[in-house]
C-alpha positions as CSV (number, residue, x, y, z in Angstrom):
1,X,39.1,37.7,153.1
2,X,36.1,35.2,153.9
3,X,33.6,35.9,155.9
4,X,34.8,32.9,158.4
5,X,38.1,34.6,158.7
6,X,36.4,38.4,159.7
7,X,34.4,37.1,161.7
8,X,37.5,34.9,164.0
9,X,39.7,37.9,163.3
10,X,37.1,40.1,165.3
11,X,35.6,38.0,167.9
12,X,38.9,36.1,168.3
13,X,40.8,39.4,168.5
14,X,38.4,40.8,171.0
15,X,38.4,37.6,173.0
16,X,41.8,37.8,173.4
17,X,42.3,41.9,174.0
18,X,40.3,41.2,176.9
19,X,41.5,37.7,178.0
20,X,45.2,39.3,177.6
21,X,43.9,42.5,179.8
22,X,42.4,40.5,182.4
23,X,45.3,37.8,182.8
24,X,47.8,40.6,183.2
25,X,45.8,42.8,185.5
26,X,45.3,39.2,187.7
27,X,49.6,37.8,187.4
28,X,50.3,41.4,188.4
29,X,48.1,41.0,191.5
30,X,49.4,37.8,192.3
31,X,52.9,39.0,191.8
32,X,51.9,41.6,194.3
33,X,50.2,39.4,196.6
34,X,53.3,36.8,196.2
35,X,55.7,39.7,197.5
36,X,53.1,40.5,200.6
37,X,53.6,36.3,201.4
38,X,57.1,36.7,201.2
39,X,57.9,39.7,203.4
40,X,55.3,37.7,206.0
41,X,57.4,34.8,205.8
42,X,60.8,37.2,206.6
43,X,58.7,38.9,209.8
44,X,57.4,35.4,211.2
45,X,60.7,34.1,211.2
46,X,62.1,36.7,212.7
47,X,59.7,37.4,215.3
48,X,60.1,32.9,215.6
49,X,63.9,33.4,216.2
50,X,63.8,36.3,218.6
51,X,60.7,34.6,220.9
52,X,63.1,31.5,221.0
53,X,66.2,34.2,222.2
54,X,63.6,35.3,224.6
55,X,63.7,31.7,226.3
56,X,67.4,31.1,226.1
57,X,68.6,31.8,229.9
58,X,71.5,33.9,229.8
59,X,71.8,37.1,231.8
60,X,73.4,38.9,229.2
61,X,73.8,38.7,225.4
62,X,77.7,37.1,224.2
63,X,79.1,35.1,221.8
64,X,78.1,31.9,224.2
65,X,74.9,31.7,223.2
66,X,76.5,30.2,219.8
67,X,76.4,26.9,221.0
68,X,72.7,27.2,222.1
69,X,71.2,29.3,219.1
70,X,73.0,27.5,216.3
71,X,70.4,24.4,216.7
72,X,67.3,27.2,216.7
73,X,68.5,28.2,213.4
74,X,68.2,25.1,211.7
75,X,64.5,25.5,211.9
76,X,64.2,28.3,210.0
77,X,62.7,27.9,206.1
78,X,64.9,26.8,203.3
79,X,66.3,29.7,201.6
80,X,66.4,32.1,204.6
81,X,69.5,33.2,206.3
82,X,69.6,34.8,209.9
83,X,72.1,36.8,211.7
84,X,71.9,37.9,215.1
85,X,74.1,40.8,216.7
86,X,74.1,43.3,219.1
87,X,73.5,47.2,219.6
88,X,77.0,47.7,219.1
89,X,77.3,45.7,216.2
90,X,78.9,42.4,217.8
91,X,77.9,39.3,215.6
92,X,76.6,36.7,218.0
93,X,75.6,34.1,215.8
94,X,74.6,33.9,211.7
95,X,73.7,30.8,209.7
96,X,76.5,29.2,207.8
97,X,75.5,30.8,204.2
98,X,75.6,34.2,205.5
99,X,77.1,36.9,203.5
100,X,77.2,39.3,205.4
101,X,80.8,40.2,205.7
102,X,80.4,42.8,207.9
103,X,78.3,44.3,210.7
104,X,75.9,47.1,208.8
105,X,73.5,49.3,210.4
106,X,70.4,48.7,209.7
107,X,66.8,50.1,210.1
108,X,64.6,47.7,211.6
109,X,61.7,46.3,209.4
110,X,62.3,45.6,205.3
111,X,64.7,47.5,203.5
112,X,66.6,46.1,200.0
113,X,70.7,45.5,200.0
114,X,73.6,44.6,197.6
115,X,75.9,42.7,199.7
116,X,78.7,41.3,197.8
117,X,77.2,42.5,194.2
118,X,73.9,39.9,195.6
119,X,70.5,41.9,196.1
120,X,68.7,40.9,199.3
121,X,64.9,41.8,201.1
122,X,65.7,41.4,204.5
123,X,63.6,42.2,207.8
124,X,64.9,43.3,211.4
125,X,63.7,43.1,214.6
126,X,65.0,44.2,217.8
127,X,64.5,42.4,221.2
128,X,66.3,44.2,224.1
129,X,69.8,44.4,223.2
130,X,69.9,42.1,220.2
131,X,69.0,42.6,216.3
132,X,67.3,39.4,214.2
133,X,67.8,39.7,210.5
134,X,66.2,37.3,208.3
135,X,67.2,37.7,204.9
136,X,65.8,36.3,201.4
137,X,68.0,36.4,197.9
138,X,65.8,38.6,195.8
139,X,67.1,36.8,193.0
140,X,65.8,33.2,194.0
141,X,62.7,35.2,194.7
142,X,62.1,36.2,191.3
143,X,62.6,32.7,190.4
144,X,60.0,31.9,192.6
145,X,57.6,33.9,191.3
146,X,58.7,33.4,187.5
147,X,57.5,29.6,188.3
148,X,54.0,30.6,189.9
149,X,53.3,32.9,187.8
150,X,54.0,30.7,184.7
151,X,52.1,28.1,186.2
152,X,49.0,30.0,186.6
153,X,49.3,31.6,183.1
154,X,49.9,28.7,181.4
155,X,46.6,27.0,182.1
156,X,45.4,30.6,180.6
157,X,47.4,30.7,177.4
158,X,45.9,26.9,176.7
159,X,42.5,28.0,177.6
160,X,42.7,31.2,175.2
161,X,43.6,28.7,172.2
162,X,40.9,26.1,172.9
163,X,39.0,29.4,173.1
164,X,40.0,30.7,169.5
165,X,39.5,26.9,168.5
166,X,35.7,26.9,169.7
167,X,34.9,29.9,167.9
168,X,36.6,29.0,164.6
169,X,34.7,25.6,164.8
170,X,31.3,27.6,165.9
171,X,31.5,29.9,163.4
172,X,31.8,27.5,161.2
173,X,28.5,26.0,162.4
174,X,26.8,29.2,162.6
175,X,27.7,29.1,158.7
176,X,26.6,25.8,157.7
177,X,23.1,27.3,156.1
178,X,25.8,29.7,153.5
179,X,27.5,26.5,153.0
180,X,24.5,24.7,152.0
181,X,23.2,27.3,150.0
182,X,26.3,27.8,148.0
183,X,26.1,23.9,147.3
184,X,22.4,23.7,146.3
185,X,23.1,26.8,144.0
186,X,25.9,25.6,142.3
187,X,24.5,22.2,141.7
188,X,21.7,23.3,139.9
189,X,21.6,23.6,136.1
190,X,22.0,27.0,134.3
191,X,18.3,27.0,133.3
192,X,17.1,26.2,136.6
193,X,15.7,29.4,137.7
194,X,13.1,28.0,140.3
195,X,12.8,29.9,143.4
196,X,15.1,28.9,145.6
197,X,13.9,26.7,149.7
198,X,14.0,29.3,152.2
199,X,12.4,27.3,154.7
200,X,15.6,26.1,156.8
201,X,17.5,29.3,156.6
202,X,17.8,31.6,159.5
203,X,16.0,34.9,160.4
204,X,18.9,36.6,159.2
205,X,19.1,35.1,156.0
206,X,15.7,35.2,155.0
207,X,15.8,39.1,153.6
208,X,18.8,37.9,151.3
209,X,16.8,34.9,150.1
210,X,13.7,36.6,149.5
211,X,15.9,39.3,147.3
212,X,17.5,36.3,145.6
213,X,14.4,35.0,144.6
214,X,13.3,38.2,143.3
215,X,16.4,38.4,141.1
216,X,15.6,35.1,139.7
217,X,12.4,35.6,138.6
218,X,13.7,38.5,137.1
219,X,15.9,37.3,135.4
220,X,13.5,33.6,134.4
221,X,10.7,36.2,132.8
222,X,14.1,38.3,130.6
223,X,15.3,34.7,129.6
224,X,11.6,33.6,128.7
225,X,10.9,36.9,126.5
226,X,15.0,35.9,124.9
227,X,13.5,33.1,123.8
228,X,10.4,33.9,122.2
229,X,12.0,37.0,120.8
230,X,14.5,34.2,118.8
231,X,12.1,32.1,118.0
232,X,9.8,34.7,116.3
233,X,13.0,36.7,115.2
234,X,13.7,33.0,113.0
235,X,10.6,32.8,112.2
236,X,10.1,36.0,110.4
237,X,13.5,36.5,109.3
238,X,13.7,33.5,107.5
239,X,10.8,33.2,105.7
240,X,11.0,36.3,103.6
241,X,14.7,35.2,102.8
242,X,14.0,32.4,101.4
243,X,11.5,34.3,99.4
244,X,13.9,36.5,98.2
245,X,16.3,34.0,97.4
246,X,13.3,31.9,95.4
247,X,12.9,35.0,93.4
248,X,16.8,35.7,92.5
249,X,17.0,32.1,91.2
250,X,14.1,32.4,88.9
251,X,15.3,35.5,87.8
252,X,19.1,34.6,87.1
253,X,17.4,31.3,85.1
254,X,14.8,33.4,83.4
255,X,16.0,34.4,79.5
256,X,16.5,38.0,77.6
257,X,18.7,39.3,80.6
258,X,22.0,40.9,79.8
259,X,25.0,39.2,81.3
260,X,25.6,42.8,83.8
261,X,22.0,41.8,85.2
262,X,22.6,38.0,85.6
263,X,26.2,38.4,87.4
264,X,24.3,41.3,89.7
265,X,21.5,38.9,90.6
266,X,24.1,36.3,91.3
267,X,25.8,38.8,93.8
268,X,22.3,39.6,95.0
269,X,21.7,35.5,95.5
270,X,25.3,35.4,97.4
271,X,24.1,38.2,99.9
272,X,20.8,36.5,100.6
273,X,22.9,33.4,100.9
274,X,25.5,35.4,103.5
275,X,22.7,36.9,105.1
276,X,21.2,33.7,105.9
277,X,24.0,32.3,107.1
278,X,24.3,35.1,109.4
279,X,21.5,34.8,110.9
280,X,22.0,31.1,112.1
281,X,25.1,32.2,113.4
282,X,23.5,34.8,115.2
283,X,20.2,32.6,116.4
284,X,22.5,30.0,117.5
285,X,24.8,32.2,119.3
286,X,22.0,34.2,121.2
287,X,20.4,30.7,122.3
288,X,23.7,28.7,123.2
289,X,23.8,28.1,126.6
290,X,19.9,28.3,126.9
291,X,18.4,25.1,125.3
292,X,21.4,23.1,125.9
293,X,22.6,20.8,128.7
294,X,26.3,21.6,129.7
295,X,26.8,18.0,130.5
296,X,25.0,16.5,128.0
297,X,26.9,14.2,126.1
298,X,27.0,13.1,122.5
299,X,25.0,10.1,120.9
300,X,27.1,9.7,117.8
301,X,30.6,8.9,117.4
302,X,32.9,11.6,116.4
303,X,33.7,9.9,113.0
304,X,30.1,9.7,111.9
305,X,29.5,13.6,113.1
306,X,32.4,14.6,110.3
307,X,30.8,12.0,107.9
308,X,27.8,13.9,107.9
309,X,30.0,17.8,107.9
310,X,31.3,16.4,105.0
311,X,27.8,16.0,103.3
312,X,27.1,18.8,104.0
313,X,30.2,20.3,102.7
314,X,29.4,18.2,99.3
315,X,28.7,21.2,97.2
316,X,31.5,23.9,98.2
317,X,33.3,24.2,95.3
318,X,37.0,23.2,97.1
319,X,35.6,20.3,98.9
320,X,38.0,18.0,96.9
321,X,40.6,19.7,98.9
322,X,39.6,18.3,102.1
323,X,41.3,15.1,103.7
324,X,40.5,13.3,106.6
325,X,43.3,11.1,109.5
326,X,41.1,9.1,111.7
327,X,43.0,8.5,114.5
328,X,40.3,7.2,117.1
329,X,41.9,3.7,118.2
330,X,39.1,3.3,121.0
331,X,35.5,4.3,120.0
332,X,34.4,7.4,122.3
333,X,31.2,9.9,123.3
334,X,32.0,13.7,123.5
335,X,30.9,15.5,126.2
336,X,28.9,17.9,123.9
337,X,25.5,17.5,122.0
338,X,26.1,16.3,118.3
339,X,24.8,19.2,116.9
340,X,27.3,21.7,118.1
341,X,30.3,19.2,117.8
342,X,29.3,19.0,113.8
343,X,28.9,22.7,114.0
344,X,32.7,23.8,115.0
345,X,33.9,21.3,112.7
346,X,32.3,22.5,109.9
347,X,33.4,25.8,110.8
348,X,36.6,24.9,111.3
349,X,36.9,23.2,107.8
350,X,35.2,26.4,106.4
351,X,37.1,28.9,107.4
352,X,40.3,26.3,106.5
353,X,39.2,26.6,102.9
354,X,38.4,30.0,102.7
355,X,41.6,31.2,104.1
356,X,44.2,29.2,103.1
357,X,42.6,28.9,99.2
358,X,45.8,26.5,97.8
359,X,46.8,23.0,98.8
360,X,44.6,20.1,100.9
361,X,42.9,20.8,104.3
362,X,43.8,18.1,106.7
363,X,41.1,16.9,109.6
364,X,42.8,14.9,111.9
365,X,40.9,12.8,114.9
366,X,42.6,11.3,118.3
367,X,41.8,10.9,121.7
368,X,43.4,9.5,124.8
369,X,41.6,8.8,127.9
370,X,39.4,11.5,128.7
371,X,39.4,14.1,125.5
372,X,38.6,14.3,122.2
373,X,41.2,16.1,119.6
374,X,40.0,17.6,116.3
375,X,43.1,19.4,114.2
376,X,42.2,21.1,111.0
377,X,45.6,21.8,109.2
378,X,45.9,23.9,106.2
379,X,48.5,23.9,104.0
380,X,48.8,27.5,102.0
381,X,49.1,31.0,103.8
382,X,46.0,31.0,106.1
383,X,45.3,33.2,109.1
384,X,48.7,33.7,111.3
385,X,48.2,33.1,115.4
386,X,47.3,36.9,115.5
387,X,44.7,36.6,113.0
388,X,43.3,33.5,115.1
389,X,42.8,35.1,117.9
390,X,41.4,37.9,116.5
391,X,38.9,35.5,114.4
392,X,37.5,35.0,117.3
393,X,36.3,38.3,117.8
394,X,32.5,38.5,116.4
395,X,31.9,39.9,113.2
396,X,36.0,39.8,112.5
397,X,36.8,38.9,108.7
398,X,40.5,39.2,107.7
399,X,39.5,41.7,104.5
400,X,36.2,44.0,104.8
401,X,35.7,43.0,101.4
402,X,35.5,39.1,102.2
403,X,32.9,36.3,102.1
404,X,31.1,34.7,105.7
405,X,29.8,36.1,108.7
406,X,32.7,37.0,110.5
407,X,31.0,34.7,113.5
408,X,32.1,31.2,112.7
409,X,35.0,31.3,115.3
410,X,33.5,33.0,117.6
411,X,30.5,30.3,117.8
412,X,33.3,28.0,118.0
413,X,35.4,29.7,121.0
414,X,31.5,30.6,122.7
415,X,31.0,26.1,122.5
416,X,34.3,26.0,124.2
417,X,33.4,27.8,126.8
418,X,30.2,26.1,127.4
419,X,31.6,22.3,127.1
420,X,34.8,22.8,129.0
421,X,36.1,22.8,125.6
422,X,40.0,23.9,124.5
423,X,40.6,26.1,121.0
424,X,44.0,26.8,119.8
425,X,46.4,27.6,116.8
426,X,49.5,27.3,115.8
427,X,51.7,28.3,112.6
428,X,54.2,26.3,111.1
429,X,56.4,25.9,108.1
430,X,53.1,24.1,106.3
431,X,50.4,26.1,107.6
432,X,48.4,26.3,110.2
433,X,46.7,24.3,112.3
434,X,43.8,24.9,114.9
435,X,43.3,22.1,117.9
436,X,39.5,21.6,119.3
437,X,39.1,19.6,122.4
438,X,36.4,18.5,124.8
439,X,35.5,16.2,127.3
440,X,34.6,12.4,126.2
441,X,33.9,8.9,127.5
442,X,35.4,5.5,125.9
443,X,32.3,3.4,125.0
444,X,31.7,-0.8,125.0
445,X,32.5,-2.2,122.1
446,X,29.1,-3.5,121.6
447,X,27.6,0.1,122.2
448,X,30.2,1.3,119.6
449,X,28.4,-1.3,117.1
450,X,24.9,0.0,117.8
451,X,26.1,3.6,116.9
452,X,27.8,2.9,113.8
């Protein structure tokens, strides 16, 4: 869960615990206090019609008081129903949506009743020989109350939201400097281990920053000692190799040696000549990713990259086997320096040749509008899809006993990974083939001439 999320999940559940708490504890004292009104409205009219009975001049309470209390009742509040009777339960006079059906005793002041399966609050009050009843449906009550009380909690609910809505936009504010820091790390290149502009970060922020910039220069001073270990690792490594391999050659050339000692020192030359290879492989695996740009992009096309490979692959002794599709209808740049892009292609053809040993070794080019597709096919029994991906294991070589580093794929997979590049295989009925892709750009046609 983001940060942004825990932190509206707590204050936004918080603010709403108590927002809830409050808002109930308030509708139910204004459900309350909306009961107390009501009840005050039953008494007031009741006490209204009895001081009216008070001025009606009649010496004695009957039924012909009808006629002169039937107009007093039409003042009383919509919704309230009056009946007026006497000790002995006579019915003088009663409002025309009365229900009572029949004279009850009742208590004088509130009380509840069912009359007629209808619940009622009703209030009495007795002047001299007569009883006032004022009654009020509880049902249209309720009602009455359901539509204060949802007016006065819906201006709530809609306040709670834009609530939850300020904090989510606030703590998105309060989280801008993150934000900005995430950005100005991930835009900066992978050997860009400056310190990193704690200036405009908050208080709380600063401790983190200060321990980042720690672990940077940690981690610039380990990369710095990488790199001088590799370059005096080359240095040293190399030199007395070569040495060694100058002194096998003048030995194999050099007369009176049996043929046992000349095929040994030619063995002797091949392991010099493996373990030189080996340590390129290495030197160049331990570096990639240091000394090169991820977006740097090629200077050469991709045509004139294999034309050199295949110089370089002059001498090896099946080189007659290669062939090569150019498929490249529109000149193009890959997204990858030149150096590496010649690299996995050589491998590629390499490992072609030393697997499948029988029939040619295809290298096809093509490209559509943003990548570059390099397919080596072989056409004997080469390495099956399980074999390829186990190729690019370091140090893997499909026989203990066989030639190579056991590291040519594995640079290969490592470039991909750098260069947003794609490796695959596939068997078929011919062979195998194995796909390398990267990024690339189409080029003018007049820039195309310059680089041929």
């Amino acid at each position: 869960m983001s940060l942004r999320k825990r932190l509206l999940l707590v204050l936004g559940g918080t603010f709403a615990l108590l927002w809830s708490a409050t808002t109930l504890w308030l509708l139910g004292n204004l459900r309350h206090e909306l009961d107390l009104v009501l009840d005050q409205r039953l008494e007031s009219s009741a006490n209204m019609v009895a001081g009216l009975l008070e001025q009606i001049p009649q010496p004695a309470a009957s039924t012909a008081m009808s006629p002169l209390i039937n107009p007093l009742l039409g003042g009383l509040k919509r919704g309230l129903v009056c009946q007026v009777r006497t000790l002995r339960g006579e019915v003088l006079v009663r409002t025309p949506n009365m229900v009572f059906s029949q004279p009850e005793e009742e208590l004088v002041g509130f009380s509840d009743a069912t009359i007629d399966g209808q619940d009622w609050r009703t209030f009495t009050v007795q002047r001299h020989q007569l009883l006032i009843t004022i009654g009020d449906r509880l049902d249209e009550r309720e009602h009455l109350q359901q539509v204060i009380l949802l007016t006065a909690a819906l201006p709530v609910a809609l306040a709670l939201l834009g609530s939850l809505a300020l904090i989510w936009f606030g703590i998105g504010h309060g989280l801008k400097p993150l934000s900005r820091l995430r950005l100005q790390l991930a835009d900066r290149k992978a050997d860009d281990l400056a310190p990193v502009d704690a200036t405009s970060v908050p208080v709380e922020l600063k401790p983190l920053m200060e321990t980042l910039n720690q672990l940077l220069g940690r981690l610039n001073a380990l990369l710095e000692r990488e790199r001088r270990f590799n370059d005096d690792a080359a240095h040293e490594l190399r030199t007395p190799l070569t040495a060694i391999k100058t002194h096998l050659q003048v030995a194999s050339m050099a007369d009176g040696g049996s043929e046992q000692a000349k095929h040994s020192l030619q063995k002797a030359e091949q392991a010099v000549v493996r373990m030189q290879s080996m340590l390129e492989h290495l030197l160049l695996l331990s570096r990639l990713g240091i000394d090169e740009e991820r977006n740097q992009q090629g200077s050469l096309p991709p045509i004139q990259i294999v034309r050199q490979v295949l110089e370089h692959l002059f001498a090896h002794p099946q080189f007659s086997r290669i062939v090569v599709d150019n498929q490249l209808l529109t000149p193009c740049l890959a997204n990858i320096p030149d150096r590496l892009l010649g690299m996995s292609i050589r491998n590629l053809l390499e490992n072609a040749l030393k697997y499948a040993p029988e029939g040619i070794v295809k290298l096809e080019l093509e490209a559509d509008s943003d990548r570059l597709y390099i397919r080596v096919t072989d056409c004997g029994k080469g390495l099956n899809e399980s074999e390829f991906v186990d190729a690019q294991k370091r140090f893997w070589r499909a026989k203990a006993s066989s030639e190579g580093s056991g590291l040519g794929l594995s640079i290969v997979s490592a470039v991909c990974q750098r260069y947003d590049g794609v490796l695959s295989g596939i068997q078929h009925a011919r062979g195998f083939t194995v796909t390398l892709s990267f990024p690339c750009q189409a080029v003018a046609a007049e820039s195309s001439a310059k680089l041929q």
